[in-house]
C-alpha positions, 0 to 999 in steps of 0.5 A: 069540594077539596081544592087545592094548588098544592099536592103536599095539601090536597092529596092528604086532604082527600085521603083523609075525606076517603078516611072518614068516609064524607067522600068515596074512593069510587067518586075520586076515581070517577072524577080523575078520570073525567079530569083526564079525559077531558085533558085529552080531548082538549089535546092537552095530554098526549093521546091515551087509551081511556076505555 
């Protein structure tokens, strides 16, 4: 698991896991958009169109 508060850190810190292949770019995807969805159903982002 990459955590970070930064995303001058984070962001680098994931490309290059993608880059060496220890994580997918597909499971990246899937979990942003869990991420999102899940802030939308919250109400915490403005109701967007996730199909």
């Amino acid at each position: 698991m990459l955590l970070s508060n930064d995303i001058s850190v984070g962001v680098p810190l994931i490309m290059q896991a993608v880059n060496k292949q220890q994580i997918k770019e597909t499971q990246i995807n899937a979990s942003v958009y869990r991420i999102l969805k899940l802030k939308r159903d919250l109400g915490i982002l403005n109701k967007m169109d996730f199909r």
